[in-house]
C-alpha positions as CSV (number, residue, x, y, z in Angstrom):
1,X,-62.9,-8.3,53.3
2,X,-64.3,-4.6,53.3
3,X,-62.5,-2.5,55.3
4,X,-65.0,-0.1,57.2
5,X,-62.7,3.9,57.9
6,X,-64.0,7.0,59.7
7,X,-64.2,9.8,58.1
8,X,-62.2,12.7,59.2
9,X,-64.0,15.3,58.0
10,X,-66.3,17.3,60.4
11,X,-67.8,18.5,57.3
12,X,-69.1,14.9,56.5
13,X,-68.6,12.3,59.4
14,X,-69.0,8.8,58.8
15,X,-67.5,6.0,57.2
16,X,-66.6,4.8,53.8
17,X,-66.4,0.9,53.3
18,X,-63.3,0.3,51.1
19,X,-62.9,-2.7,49.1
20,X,-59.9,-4.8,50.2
21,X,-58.1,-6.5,48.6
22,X,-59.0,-4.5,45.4
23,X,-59.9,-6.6,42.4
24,X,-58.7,-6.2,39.1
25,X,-61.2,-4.0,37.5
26,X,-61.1,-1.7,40.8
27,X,-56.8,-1.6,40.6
28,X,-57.2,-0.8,36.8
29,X,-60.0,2.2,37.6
30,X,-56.9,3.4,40.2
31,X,-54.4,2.8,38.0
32,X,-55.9,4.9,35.2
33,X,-57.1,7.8,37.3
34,X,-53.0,8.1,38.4
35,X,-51.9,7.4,35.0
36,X,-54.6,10.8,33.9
37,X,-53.2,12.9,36.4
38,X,-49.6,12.2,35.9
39,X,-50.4,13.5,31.9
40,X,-51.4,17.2,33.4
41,X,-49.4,20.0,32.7
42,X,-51.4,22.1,33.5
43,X,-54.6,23.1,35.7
44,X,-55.4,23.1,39.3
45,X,-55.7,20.8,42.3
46,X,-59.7,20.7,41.1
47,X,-58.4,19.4,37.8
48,X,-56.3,16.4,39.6
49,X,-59.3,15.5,41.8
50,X,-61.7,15.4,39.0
51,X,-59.1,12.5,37.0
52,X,-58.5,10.7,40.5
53,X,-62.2,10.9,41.9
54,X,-63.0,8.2,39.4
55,X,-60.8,5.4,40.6
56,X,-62.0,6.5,44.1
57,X,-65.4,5.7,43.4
58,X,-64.3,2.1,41.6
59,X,-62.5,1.0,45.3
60,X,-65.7,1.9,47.7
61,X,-68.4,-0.3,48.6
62,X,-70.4,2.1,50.8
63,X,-71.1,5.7,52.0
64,X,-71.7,6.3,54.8
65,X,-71.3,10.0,55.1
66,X,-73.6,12.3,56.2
67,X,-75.2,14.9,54.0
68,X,-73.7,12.4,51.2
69,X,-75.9,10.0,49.3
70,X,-75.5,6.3,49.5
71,X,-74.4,6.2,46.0
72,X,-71.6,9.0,45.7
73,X,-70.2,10.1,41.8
74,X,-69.1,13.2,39.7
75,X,-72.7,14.9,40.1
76,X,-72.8,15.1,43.7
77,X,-69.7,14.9,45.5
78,X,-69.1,17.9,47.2
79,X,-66.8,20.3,45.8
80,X,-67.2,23.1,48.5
81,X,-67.0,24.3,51.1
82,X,-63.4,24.5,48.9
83,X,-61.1,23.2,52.1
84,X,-63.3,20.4,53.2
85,X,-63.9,18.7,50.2
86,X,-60.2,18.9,49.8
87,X,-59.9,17.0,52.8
88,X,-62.3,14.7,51.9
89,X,-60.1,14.1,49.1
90,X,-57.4,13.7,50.1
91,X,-58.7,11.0,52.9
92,X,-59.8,9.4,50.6
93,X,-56.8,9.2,47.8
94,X,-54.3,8.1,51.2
95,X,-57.3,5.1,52.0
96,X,-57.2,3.5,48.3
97,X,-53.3,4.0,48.2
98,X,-53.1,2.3,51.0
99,X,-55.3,-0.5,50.2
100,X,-53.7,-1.1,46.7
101,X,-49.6,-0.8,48.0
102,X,-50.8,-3.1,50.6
103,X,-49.4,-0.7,53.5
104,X,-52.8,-0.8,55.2
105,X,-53.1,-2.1,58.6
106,X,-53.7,-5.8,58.6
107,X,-55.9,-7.3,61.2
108,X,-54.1,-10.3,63.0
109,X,-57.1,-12.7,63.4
110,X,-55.3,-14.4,66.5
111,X,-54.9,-10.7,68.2
């Protein structure tokens, strides 16, 4: 069931539906984008985003961000202002772990 999160960003408020539970090809496109930046030895946090923003993109359903299109990828997702977008990142990057280690919040349906 997609799992509809605010975003925290005052930059871009919103949501962004998340996919959950991830399927296969989604886990893979995660996978991969940790397995890339793992393999840096060098470069800078802009780099790391660049490898994991991918696998990001596989695990959403929806945007729901304003100022952001409905369909979000490497040609326009924001990349300044510098600290925001970092933020958005990051968000982002805790969400899908969270959804593929399982550690998110489940709903009880009886609650």
């Amino acid at each position: 069931m997609p799992k509809k999160i605010s975003s925290p960003s005052s930059r871009w408020p919103g949501a962004v539906i998340f996919s959950e539970p991830l399927n296969m090809s989604q886990a893979l496109a995660w996978e991969r984008a940790i397995r890339a930046t793992q393999a840096i030895t060098e470069g800078t946090s802009t780099d790391a985003e660049a490898m994991l923003l991918p696998g990001i993109f596989a695990c959403i359903d929806k945007w729901e961000l304003e100022g952001l299109p409905e369909t979000v990828d490497m040609t326009n997702f924001p990349a300044s202002p510098r600290r925001e977008s970092a933020k958005l990142v990051s968000w982002l990057i805790g969400e899908v772990t969270s959804i593929y280690a399982g550690t998110a919040e489940v709903e009880d349906p009886n609650g």
